[in-house]
C-alpha positions in Angstrom: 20.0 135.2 -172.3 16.3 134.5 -172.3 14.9 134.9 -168.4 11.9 132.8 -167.5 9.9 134.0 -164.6 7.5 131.8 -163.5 5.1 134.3 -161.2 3.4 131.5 -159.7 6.0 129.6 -158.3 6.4 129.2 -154.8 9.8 130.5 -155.1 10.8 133.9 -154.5 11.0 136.3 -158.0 14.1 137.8 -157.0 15.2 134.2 -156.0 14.6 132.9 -159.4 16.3 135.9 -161.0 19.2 135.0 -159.0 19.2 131.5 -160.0 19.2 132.0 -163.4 21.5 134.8 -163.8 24.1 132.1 -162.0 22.7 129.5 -164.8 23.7 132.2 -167.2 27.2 132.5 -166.0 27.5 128.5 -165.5 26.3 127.9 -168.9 28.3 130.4 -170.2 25.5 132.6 -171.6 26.6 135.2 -169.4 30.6 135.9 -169.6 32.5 138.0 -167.7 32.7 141.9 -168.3 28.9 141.4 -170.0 26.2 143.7 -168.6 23.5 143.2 -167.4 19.9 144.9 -168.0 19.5 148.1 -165.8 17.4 147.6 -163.1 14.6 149.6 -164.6 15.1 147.9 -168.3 14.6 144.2 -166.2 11.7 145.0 -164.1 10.0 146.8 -167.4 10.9 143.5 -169.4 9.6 141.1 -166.8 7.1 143.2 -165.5 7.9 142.6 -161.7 8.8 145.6 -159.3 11.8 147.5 -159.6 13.4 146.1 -155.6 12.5 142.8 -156.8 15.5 142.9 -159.5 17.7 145.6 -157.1 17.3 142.8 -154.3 18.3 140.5 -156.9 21.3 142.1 -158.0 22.6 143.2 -154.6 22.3 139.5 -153.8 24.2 138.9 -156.8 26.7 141.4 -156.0 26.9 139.9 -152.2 28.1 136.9 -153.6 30.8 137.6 -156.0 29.3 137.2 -159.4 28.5 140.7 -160.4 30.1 144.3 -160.0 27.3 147.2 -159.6 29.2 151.2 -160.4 27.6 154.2 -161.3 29.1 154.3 -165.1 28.8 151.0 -166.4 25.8 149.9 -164.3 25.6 146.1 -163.3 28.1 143.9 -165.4 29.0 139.7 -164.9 32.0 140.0 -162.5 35.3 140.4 -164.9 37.3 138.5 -162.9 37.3 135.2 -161.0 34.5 134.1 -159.4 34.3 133.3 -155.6 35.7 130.2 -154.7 34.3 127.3 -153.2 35.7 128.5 -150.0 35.2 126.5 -146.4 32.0 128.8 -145.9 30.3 128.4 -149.3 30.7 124.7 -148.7 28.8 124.6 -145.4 26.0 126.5 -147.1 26.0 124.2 -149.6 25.6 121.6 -147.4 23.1 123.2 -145.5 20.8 123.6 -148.6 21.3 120.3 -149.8 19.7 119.0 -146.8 16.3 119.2 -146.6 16.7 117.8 -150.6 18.3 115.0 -149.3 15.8 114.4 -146.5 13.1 114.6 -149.0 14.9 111.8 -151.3 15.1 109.8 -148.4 11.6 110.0 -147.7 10.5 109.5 -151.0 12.8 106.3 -151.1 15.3 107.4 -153.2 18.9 106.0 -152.9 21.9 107.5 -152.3 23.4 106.0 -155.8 19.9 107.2 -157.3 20.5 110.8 -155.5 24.4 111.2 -156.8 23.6 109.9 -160.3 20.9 112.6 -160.4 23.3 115.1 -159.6 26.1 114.2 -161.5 23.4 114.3 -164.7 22.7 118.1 -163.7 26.3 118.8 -163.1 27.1 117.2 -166.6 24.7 119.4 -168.1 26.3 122.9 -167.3 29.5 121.2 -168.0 28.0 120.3 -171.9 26.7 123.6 -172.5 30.3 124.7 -172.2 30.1 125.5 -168.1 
């Protein structure tokens, strides 16, 4: 799986590492039991800090899609995932938010708003997610 840091973004590095290394997993790029780069392999590839990937994959860990041991290093979680549990929900729905706001504000409807995420959530689903 091809990483694409963009250093400029307003969004955090370690943030978009995250991200994508869920995209992975979603897309199925990234299947369970896989390693991942060590820590010093990722930061040498990308060229970003060495905490910026460790923050990453303790985030990752945090959450439930990766296991981090001394032997096989960091490797996509081999079995199930977190669920969609009562507390991931809220969080969802607290970071969906200030997206719907913005829709709002930029006159977007609420059909516009679903249909654009049911075309995003079609299009994990068709790369085999």
């Amino acid at each position: 799986m091809l990483l694409n840091i963009d250093l400029q973004s307003e969004t955090p590095i370690y943030t978009q590492l995250v991200h994508q290394i869920i995209e992975g997993i979603a897309r199925k790029q990234l299947l369970p039991g896989e390693p991942l780069p060590s820590v010093r392999s990722m930061a040498a590839d990308l060229g970003i800090n060495l905490h910026t990937v460790n923050k990453a994959y303790n985030l990752l860990k945090q959450d439930g899609f990766v296991q981090i041991n001394r032997k096989q290093g960091v490797v996509i979680h081999p079995d199930a995932f977190p669920a969609a549990d009562e507390q991931y929900m809220l969080r969802l729905q607290e970071q969906m938010r200030p997206l719907i706001a913005e829709a709002i504000c930029r006159g977007m409807t609420s059909e516009q708003f679903k249909e654009m995420g049911d075309q995003v959530f079609a299009q994990f689903k068709d790369s085999g997610g």
